[in-house]
N, C-alpha and C positions, 0 to 999 in steps of 0.2 A: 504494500500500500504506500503510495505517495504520499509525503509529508505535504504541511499547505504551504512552505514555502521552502523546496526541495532544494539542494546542491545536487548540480548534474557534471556529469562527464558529456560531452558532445563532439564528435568526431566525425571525420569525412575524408576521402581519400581525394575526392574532388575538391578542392578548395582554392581559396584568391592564393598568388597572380594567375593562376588557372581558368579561363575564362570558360563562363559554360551556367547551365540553368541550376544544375546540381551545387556549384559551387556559391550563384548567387542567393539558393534560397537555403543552404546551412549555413552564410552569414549574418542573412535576415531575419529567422526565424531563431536563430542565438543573439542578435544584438535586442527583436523584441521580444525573446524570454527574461532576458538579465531583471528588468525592472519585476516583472512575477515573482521571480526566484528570489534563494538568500545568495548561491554562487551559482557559476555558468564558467567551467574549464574547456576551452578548445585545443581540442589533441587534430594534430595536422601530419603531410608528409613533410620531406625537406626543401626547404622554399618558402614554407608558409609566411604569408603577410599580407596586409589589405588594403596596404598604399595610404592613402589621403583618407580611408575610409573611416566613418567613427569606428572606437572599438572600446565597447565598457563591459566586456569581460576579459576570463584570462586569457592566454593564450601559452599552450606545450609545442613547443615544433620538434617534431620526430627525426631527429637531425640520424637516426642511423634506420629510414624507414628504405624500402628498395621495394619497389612495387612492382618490379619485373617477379617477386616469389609472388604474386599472390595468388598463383595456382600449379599447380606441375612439382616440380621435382624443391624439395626444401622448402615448400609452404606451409610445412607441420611445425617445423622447427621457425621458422617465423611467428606465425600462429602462437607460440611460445614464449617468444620475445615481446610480441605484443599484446599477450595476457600478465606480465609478467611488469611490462609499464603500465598497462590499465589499474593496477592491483596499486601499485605504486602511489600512482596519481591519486588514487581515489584515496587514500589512507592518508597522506600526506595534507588535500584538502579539505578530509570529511566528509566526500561524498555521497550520495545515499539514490543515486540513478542514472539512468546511462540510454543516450541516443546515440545510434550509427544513423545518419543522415544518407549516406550510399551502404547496399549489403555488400559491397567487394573490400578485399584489402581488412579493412579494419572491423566489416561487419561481424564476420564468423568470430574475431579476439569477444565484442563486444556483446554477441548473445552469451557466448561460454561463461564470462567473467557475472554476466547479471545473474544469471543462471546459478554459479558459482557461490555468487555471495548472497544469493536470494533478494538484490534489488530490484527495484524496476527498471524494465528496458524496453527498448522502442528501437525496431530496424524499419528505415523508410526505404521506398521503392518508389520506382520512376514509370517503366513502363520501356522501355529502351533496351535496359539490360540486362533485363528477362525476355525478352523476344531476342535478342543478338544469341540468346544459348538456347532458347526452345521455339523455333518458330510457327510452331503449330500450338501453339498455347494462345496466340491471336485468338484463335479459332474455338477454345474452350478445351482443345484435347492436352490430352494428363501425357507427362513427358514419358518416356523412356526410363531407365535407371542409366543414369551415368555412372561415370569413374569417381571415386570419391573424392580425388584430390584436383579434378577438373575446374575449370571455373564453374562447369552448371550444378555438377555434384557440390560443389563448395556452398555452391546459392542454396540448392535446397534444403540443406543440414541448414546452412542458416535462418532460414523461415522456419524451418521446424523446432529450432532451440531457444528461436527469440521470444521473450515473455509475449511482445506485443510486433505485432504490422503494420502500418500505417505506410499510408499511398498518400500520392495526390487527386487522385478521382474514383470514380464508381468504376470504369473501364479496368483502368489499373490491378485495382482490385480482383477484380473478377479472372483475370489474367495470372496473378499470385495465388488467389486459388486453384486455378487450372495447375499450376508448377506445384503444388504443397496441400492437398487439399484438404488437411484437417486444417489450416489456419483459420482464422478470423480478421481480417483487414481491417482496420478503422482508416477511414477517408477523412485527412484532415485538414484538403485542399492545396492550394498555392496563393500568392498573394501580389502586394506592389507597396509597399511604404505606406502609411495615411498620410503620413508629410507630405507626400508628393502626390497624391492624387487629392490633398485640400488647395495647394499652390496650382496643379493645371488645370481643376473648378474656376479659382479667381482670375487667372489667365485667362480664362473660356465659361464663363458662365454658360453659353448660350452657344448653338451652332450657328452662325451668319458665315455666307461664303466669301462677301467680301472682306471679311477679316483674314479668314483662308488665303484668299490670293494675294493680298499686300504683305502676309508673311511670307507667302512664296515669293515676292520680287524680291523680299529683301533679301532668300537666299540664294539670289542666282538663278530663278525656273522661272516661267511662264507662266500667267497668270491662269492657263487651264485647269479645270478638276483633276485632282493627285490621289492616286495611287501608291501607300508605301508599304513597302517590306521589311523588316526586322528578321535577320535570320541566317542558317548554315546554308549556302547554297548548294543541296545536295538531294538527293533523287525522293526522297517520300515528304519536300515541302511542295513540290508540282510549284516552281517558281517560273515553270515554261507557261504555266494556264494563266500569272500574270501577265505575262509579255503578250501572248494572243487575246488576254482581254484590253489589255492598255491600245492594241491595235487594233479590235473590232470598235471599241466605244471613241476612241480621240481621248481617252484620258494620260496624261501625262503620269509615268511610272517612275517612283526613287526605289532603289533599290539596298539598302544597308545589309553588309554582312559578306563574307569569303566562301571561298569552298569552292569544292572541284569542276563544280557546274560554270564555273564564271564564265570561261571562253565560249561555251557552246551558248549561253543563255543573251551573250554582246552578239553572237553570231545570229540566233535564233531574231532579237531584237533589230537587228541591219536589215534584214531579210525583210523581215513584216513592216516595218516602215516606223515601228512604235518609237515614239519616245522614251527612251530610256536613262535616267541617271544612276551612275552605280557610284557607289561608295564604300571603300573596303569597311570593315566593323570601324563606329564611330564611337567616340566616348560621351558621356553621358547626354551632356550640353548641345552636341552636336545632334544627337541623338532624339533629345525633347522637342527641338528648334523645329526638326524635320516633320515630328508628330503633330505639332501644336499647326503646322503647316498643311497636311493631311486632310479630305476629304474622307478618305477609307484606308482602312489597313487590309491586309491579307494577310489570311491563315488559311489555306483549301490544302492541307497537310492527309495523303494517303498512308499507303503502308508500302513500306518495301520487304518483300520477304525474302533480299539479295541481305540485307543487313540485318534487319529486325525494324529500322527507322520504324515510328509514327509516332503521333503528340500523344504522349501520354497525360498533357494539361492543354498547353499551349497556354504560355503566360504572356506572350505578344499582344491575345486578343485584350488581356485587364489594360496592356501598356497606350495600344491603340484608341480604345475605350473612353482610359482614364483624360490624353489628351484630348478629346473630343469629335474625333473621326468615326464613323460606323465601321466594324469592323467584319470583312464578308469571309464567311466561312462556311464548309459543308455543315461544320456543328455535329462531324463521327470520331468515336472514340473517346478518349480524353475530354475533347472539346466541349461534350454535351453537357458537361456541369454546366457549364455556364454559358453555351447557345441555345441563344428559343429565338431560331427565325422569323422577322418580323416586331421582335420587343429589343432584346439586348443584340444582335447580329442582321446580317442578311446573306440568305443562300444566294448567288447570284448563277446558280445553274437550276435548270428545267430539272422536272423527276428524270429524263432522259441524257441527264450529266452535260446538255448543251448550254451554252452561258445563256443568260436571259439578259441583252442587251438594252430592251425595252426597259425594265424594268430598272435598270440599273438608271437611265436616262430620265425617268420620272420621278426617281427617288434625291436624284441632284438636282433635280428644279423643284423639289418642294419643300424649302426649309425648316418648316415645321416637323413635318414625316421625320428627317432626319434631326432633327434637333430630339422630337420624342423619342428616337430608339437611342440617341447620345445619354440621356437624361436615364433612362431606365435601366440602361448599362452601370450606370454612374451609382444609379441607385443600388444595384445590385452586389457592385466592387465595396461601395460603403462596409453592408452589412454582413458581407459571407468570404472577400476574396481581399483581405489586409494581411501583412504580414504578422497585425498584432493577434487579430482571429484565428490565424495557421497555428501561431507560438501557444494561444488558450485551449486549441482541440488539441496540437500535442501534448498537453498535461491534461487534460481531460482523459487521452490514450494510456499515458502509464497511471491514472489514478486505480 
């Protein structure tokens, strides 16, 4: 049983300068646990640090961590060494519970150890890195038995040892059941700052397009309806179905974000005539300037079952939302926590996966339409999708 104002351990293999969704939301949801908590210890690989970013808890950097053991030959004896620092930790500061924010790497140390000392524990999942090791767990089907010392053998022991599970979505979920099926998931969501979705409210009360356009002059684009992107450019975000929509409608496409698709997607964009701006990954500033500029965002994120790829949340759609763009999405998988086509999103494909161009063109000439699905999105991020409500349902998880 969780104390009511618990000392945690909190650990992640994923972590800052390590850029990635996993590493932003075990900063987030440990900077808004600190204030809940009495202490909040972050155990990291080697590297760890969060730059400019605030930091009001602790911080352990794993300075002899080697994350090439964390499957195959010498990952027992790892496993060892980092039960053997968790034990440490915990004793030194008092601790009395323990989140692995990713199951790899440090997960399997940190079910064993809660396990061990009879604490509470909490391993989260993504949705990514359980489909890269079962791909038919998409699907609802129960895996095979792996090798034990495998990464997917590793995953399953660790959903099976951990006190608790917790996901970001209902999808996810159900997916972790498929790999582990006696578990029990708690869905404890994803989120965005309240800070920052109270500042780009005051920024943007209201949607008006001609606000939209005079911050696009000022960043260089044309005063046309925009289209941005947020993201890895890489096969299950379908960032080609941007490009062919930005060149069916005339709406003018930014595109933020790297990955292996870039050549083909500048190529793809030359071809259809679209307006395209790319931008490698932007930092933050750069980043809100382009949102708060935004008409719509895109998230029409599939599955690749060459990878495992799909949105196990998609935390673009809160980012898009929160600046005040409608955010178009199919709203499958992940997504569906928080797309309901027509209130907080809009599908801009037919039942028959064909873009609905019409629809999309009537929707940016009528400000209002778009400003209510702005508004109800807004309202939604308020109440269920903050980083401070993610940190409340993970303690609710290990209570």
């Amino acid at each position: 049983m969780i104390k009511e104002k618990p000392r945690l351990l909190v650990c992640s293999v994923d972590s800052f300068p390590r850029m990635g969704g996993v590493s932003t939301l075990a900063y987030e949801v440990t900077h808004a646990l600190k204030p809940m908590v009495s202490e909040c210890v972050y155990l990291g690989p080697k590297g760890l640090h969060f730059g400019r970013r605030s930091v009001n808890f602790s911080i352990y950097e794993d300075w002899e961590s080697d994350q090439s053991l964390r499957a195959g030959e010498g990952s027992d004896l790892e496993d060892e060494r980092i039960i053997d620092l968790m034990k440490k930790i915990i004793k030194f500061y008092g601790l009395d519970g323990v989140v692995a924010f990713h199951p790899f790497y440090y997960g399997p140390a940190a079910a064993y150890v809660g396990k061990l000392l009879g604490l509470p524990t909490a391993v989260m999942v993504h949705g990514t890195e359980l489909t890269s090791q079962f791909t038919g767990a998409i699907d609802g089907v129960s895996p095979a038995p792996m090798p034990s010392n495998s990464l997917g053998g590793r995953l399953v022991r660790t959903l099976d040892e951990a006190g608790g599970v917790v996901t970001n979505s209902l999808f996810t979920a159900s997916i972790a059941r498929a790999i582990a099926p006696g578990i029990k998931p708690t869905v404890i969501g994803c989120g965005i700052p309240k800070a920052a979705l109270d500042h780009l409210v005051r920024q943007t009360p209201v949607y008006r397009a001609k606000l939209k356009a005079r911050r696009r002059i000022r960043l260089g684009l044309n005063e046309s309806a925009m289209i941005a992107y947020v993201g890895r450019l890489v096969p299950h975000k379908n960032v080609d179905l941007l490009i062919q929509m930005g060149a069916a409608t005339g709406f003018q496409v930014v595109i933020m974000g790297q990955g292996p698709l870039r050549h083909e997607l500048e190529t793809l964009a030359g071809r259809l005539g679209a307006v395209v701006r790319f931008y490698d990954e932007a930092d933050d500033e750069k980043k809100w300037q382009v949102l708060e500029a935004a008409d719509f965002g895109f998230l029409m994120s599939g599955y690749d079952r060459k990878t495992g790829g799909f949105e196990g949340f998609g935390i673009s759609m809160l980012e898009y939302c929160a600046a005040g763009a409608v955010c178009l999405t199919t709203g499958v998988h992940g997504m569906a926590d928080f797309a309901e086509d027509g209130k907080t999103t809009i599908n801009p494909q037919t039942d028959d996966g064909k873009l609905d161009s019409v629809r999309l063109a009537d929707l940016i000439a009528d400000e209002d339409a778009m400003d209510s699905i702005v508004q109800e999105a807004r309202r939604k991020i308020k109440e269920d999708y903050t980083w401070d409500r993610v940190a409340e349902n993970l303690l609710g998880a290990l209570a």
